[in-house]
Steps between C-alpha positions, in 0.01 A plus 500: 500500500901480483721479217852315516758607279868636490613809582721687251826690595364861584187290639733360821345786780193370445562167696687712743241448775430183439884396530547703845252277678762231421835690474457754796810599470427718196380873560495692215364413200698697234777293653328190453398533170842661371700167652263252337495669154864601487691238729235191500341510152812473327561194679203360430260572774117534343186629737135353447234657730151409556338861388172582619251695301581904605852379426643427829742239548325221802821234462824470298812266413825566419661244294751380253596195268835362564705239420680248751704235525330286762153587317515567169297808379242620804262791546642639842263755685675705729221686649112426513343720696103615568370824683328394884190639349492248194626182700302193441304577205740296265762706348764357603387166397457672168826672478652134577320349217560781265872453557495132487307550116754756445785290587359221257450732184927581598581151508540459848543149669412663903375803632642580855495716741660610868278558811626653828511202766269699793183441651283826349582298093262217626241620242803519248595208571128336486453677153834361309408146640110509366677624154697189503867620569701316789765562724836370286801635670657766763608844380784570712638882520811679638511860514810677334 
């Protein structure tokens, strides 16, 4: 059995694991934690993570509500993310759908979301297209 729900500020290490199978850039997870509760929180940024029953966390998503221009008010995840070990059993599906409910209750019109253009996101990609989202633009970048 698994529980989905947010995690609180002082919660945030919890997911740390979870989060490093996506973002494998991060290492140490006071660090992680302290950025997302002091620097991201504040902005906005939420976590929901699928939580199995001794507690640990199998998949997470990092998200926020925001309000654009071009879109109106959307429910932007910035990072979805499930350990190797807990792939294909659903959760991220769930985490999708838990946001999209999420971003209805705010008053969101979209919920969006980036994906790395590379051949190892193929199941990524799969998963946001059998949830219903579509490709809708290009995300350009220049580094500064």
């Amino acid at each position: 059995m698994t529980d989905i729900r947010e995690l609180a500020a002082g919660e945030t290490v919890r997911a740390f694991e979870a989060m490093q199978a996506l973002r494998t850039h991060l290492t140490d997870e006071s660090e992680f934690a302290r950025r997302v509760d002091e620097l991201q929180r504040p902005q906005g940024y939420r976590l929901v993570a699928v939580i199995r029953d001794d507690g640990a966390v199998s998949a997470v998503a990092g998200f926020r509500v925001i309000d654009m221009l071009a879109y109106g008010r959307v429910l932007y995840i910035d990072d979805l993310s499930t350990l190797p070990s807990a792939r294909r059993r659903g959760h991220g599906r769930a985490l999708v759908q838990w946001c999209a409910e999420e971003g209805t209750r705010a008053g969101c019109q979209q919920l969006h979301l980036d994906s790395r253009a590379a051949p190892e996101r193929q199941d990524a990609h799969r998963l946001y297209f059998n949830c219903g989202m579509r490709i809708s633009s290009h995300h350009f970048v220049r580094d500064l």
